[in-house]
C-alpha positions as CSV (number, residue, x, y, z in Angstrom):
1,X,103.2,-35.5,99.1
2,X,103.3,-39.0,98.0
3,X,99.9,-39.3,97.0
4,X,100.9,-36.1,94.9
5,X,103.2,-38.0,93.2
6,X,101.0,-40.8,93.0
7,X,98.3,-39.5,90.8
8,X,101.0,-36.5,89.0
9,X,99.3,-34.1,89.8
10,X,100.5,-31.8,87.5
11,X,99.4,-33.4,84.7
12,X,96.0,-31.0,85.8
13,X,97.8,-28.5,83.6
14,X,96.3,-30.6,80.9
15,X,93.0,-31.0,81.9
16,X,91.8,-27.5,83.6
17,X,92.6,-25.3,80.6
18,X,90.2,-27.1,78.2
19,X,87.7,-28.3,81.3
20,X,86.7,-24.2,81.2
21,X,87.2,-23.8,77.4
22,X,84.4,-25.8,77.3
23,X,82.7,-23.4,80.2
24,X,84.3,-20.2,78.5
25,X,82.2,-21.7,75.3
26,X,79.1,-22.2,77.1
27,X,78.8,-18.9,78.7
28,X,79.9,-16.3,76.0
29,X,79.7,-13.2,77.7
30,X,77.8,-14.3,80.2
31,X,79.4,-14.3,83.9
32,X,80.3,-17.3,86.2
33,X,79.6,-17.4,90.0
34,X,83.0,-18.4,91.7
35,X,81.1,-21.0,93.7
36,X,80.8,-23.2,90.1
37,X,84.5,-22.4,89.6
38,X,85.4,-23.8,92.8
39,X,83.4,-26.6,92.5
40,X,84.9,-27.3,89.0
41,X,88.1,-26.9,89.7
42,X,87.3,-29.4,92.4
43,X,85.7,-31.9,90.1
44,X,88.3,-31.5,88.0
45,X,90.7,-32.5,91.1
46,X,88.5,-35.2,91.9
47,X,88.1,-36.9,88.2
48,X,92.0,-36.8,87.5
49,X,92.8,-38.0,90.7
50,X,90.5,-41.1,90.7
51,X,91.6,-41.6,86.9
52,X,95.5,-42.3,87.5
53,X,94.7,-44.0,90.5
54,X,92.7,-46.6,88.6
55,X,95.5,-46.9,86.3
56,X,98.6,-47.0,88.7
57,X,95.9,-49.7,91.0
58,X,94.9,-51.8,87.5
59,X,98.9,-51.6,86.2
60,X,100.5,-52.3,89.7
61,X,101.7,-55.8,89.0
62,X,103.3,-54.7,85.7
63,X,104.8,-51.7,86.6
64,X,106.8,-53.7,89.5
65,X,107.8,-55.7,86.2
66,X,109.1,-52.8,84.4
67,X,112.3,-51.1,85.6
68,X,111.2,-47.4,84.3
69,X,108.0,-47.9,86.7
70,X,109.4,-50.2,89.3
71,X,109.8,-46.8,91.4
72,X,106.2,-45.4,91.2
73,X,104.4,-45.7,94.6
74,X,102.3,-49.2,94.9
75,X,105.6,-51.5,93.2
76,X,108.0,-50.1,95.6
77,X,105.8,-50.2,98.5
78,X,105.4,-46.2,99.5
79,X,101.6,-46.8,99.2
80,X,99.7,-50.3,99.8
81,X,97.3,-51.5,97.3
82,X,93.9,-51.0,100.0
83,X,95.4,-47.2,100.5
84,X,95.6,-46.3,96.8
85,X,92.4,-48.0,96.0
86,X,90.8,-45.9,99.7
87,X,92.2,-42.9,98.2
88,X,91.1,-44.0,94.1
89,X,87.1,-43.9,95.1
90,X,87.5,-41.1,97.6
91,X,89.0,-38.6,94.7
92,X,85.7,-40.8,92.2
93,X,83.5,-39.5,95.2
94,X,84.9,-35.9,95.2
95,X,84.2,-36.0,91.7
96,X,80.6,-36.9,91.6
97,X,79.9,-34.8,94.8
98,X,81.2,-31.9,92.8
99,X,79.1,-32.8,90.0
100,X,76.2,-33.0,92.0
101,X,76.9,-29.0,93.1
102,X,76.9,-28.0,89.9
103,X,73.5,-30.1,89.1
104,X,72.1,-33.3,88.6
105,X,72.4,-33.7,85.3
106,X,76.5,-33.4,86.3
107,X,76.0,-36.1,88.6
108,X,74.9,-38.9,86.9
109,X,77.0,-38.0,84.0
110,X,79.5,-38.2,86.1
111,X,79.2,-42.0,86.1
112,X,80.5,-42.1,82.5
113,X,84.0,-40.6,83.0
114,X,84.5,-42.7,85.8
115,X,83.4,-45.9,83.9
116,X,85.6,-44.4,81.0
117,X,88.6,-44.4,83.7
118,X,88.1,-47.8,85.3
119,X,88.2,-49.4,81.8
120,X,91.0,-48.0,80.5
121,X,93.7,-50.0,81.8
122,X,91.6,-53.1,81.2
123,X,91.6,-52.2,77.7
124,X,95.5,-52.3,77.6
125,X,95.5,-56.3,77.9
126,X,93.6,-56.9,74.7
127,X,93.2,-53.8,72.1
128,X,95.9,-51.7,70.2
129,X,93.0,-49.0,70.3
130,X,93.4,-48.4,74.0
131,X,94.8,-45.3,73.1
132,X,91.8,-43.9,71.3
133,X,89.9,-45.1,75.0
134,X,91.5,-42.5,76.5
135,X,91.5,-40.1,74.8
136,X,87.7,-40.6,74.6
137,X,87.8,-40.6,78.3
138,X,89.3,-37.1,78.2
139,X,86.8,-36.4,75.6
140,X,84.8,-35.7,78.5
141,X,86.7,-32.6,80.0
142,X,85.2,-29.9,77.4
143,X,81.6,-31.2,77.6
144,X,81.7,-31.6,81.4
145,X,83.0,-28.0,81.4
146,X,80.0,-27.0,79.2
147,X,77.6,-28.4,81.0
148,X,78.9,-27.7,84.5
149,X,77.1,-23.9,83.5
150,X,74.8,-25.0,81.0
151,X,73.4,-28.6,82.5
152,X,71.6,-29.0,79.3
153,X,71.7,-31.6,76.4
154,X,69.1,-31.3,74.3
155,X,69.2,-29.9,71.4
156,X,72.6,-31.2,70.3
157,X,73.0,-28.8,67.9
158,X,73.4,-26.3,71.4
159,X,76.4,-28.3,71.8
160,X,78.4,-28.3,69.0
161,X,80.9,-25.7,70.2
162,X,82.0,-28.0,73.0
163,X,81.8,-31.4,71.1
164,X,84.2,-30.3,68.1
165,X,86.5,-29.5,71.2
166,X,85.7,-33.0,72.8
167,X,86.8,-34.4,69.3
168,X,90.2,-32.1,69.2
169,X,90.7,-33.9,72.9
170,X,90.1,-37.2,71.8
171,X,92.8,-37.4,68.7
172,X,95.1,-35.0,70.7
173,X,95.4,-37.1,73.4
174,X,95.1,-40.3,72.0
175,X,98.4,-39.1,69.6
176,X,100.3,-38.6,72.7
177,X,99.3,-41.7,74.7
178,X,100.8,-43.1,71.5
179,X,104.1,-41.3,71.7
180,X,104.1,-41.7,75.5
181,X,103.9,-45.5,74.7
182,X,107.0,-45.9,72.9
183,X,109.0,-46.1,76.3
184,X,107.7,-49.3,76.7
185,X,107.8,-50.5,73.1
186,X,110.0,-53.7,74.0
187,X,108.4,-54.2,77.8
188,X,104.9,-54.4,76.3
189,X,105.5,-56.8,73.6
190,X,107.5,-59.0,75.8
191,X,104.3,-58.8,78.6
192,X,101.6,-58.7,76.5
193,X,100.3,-55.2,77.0
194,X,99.0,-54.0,73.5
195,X,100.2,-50.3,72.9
196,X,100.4,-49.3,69.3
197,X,104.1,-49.3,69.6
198,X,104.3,-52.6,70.7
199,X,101.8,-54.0,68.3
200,X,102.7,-52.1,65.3
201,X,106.4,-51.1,65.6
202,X,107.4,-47.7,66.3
203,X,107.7,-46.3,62.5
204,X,103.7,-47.4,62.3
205,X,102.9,-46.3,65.8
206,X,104.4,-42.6,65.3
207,X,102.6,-42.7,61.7
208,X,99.1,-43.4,63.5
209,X,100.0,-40.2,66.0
210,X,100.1,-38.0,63.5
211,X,97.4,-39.1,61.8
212,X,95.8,-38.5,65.1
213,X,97.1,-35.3,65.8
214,X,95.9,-34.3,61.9
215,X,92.6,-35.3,63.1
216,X,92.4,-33.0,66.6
217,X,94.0,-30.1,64.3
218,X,90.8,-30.5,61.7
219,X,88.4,-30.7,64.7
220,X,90.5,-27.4,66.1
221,X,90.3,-25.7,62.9
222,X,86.6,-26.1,62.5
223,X,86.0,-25.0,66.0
224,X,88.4,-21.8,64.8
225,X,86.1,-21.4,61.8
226,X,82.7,-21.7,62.7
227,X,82.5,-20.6,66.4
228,X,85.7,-18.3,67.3
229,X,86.3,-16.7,63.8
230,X,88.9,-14.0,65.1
231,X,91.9,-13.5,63.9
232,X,93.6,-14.1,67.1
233,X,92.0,-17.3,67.3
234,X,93.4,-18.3,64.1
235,X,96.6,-17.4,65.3
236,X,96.7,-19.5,68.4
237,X,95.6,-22.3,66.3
238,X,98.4,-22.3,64.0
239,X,100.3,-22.3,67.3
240,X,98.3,-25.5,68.5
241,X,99.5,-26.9,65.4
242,X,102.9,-25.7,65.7
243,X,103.4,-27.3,68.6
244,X,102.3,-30.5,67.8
245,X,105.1,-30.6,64.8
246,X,107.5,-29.2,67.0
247,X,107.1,-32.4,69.8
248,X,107.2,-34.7,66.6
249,X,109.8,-33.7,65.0
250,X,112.1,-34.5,68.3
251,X,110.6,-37.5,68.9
252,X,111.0,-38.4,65.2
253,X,114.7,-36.8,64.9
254,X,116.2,-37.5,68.2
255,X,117.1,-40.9,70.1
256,X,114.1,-41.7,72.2
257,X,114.8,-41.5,76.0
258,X,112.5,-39.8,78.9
259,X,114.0,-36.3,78.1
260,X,112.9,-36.3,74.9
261,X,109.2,-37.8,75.5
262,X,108.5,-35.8,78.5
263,X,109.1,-32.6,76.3
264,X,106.5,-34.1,73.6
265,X,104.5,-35.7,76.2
266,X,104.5,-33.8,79.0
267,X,105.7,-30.1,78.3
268,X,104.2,-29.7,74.9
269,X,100.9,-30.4,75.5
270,X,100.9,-28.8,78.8
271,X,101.5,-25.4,77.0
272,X,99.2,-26.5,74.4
273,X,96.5,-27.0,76.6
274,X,96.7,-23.1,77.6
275,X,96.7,-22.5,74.0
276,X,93.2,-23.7,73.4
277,X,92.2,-21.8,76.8
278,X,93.5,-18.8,75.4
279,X,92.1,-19.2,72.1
280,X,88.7,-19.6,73.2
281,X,89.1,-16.6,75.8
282,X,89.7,-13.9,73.2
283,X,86.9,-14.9,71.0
């Protein structure tokens, strides 16, 4: 259980849904054998898992700083530093094992999200754009979905589908990184950690989320337009959008405390990531 709790597992809510969008794009009306959705889902499992635990590994010392994180699992001493980092490369290894079930091509791409992942919290010592780094790194999700049934690259152009949802990924998560951040606005100045929030203030910080979350809306809207084109996936992108306003506007109009950003953060963009599922499913 605590190495549940370790690497939140269910933050997956976020990243399954748009993992098989990208598959559900790829497809069409084509059918799936339930061995490549086991061994997605199990990739999926593998890549989130190693992800956070590079994070919570690469953050340990300044989380035990920090009183909001002094309680996670390596500060407080419920998991040692050679366990987490036994149990980081193990999930990194269920991830590229996975990948290699699906195809080769899978596995040595593979590589790239976990390179994405081990960077990421390097990044937060010396870059205000950290945030766009992960989002990249979940950038991934859609195209490794895509290719987990189609293990093809070339032509790009085959492609497009699942990289206008990789861009949607990239801004959308990046916004909410952002908004996630300002938790920490005062610690991270104070320790040198460069969030936006910390760097720019929070009135510049929330301005450069929605600018983000503009951005994954345009990518959304194009995907809407020139792939989906049904009126029901119009109407599940004006709930994307929706919902995105709807976790701003509390975060802008309320008193920040974890409540309020685990609604934006967490519970918003958990729904929204069914939303995309769905609105690639009825196309």
């Amino acid at each position: 259980m605590k190495y549940l709790k370790f690497i939140k597992i269910e933050h997956t809510l976020f990243s399954l849904p748009v993992v098989f969008s990208g598959t559900l794009l790829a497809i069409g009306t084509k059918d799936i054998l339930w061995t490549q959705i086991l061994w997605i889902v199990f990739a999926v499992m593998g890549a989130r898992a190693a992800g956070f635990g590079f994070n919570r590994i690469l953050d340990a010392k300044i989380d035990a700083k920090n009183a909001r994180t002094q309680a996670r699992e390596i500060p407080s001493g419920k998991i040692s530093v050679s366990a987490a980092w036994i149990f980081t490369w193990s999930s990194a290894a269920l991830f590229a094992f996975s990948a290699y079930q699906l195809s080769a091509l899978c596995f040595w791409l593979s590589l790239i999200p976990i390179a994405l992942f081990l960077i990421y919290p390097l990044l937060k010592r010396g870059t205000l754009w950290c945030h766009l780094w992960l989002g990249l790194s979940w950038g991934t999700a859609p195209l490794g979905g895509w290719l987990a049934v189609s293990p093809r690259i070339l032509p790009f152009s085959q492609m497009a589908p699942a990289l206008l949802l990789s861009g949607f990924c990239v801004f959308w998560v990046a916004g909410f990184d952002i908004i996630y951040a300002l938790l920490d606005e005062k610690f991270d100045r104070e320790h040198g950690v460069y969030s936006m929030p910390a760097r720019l203030g929070q009135a510049n910080a929330l301005r450069a989320a929605r600018l983000f979350h503009f951005i994954s809306i345009l990518f959304l809207g194009t995907l809407v337009q020139q792939v989906l084109n049904s009126p029901l996936s119009f109407m599940f992108l004006g709930l994307s959008g929706a919902l995105l306003l709807i976790s701003h506007f509390r975060v802008e109009n309320e008193p920040l405390s974890p409540p309020v950003i685990d609604f934006a953060f967490f519970k918003v963009n958990a729904a929204l990531a069914f939303v995309v599922f769905l609105m690639v499913a009825v196309k």
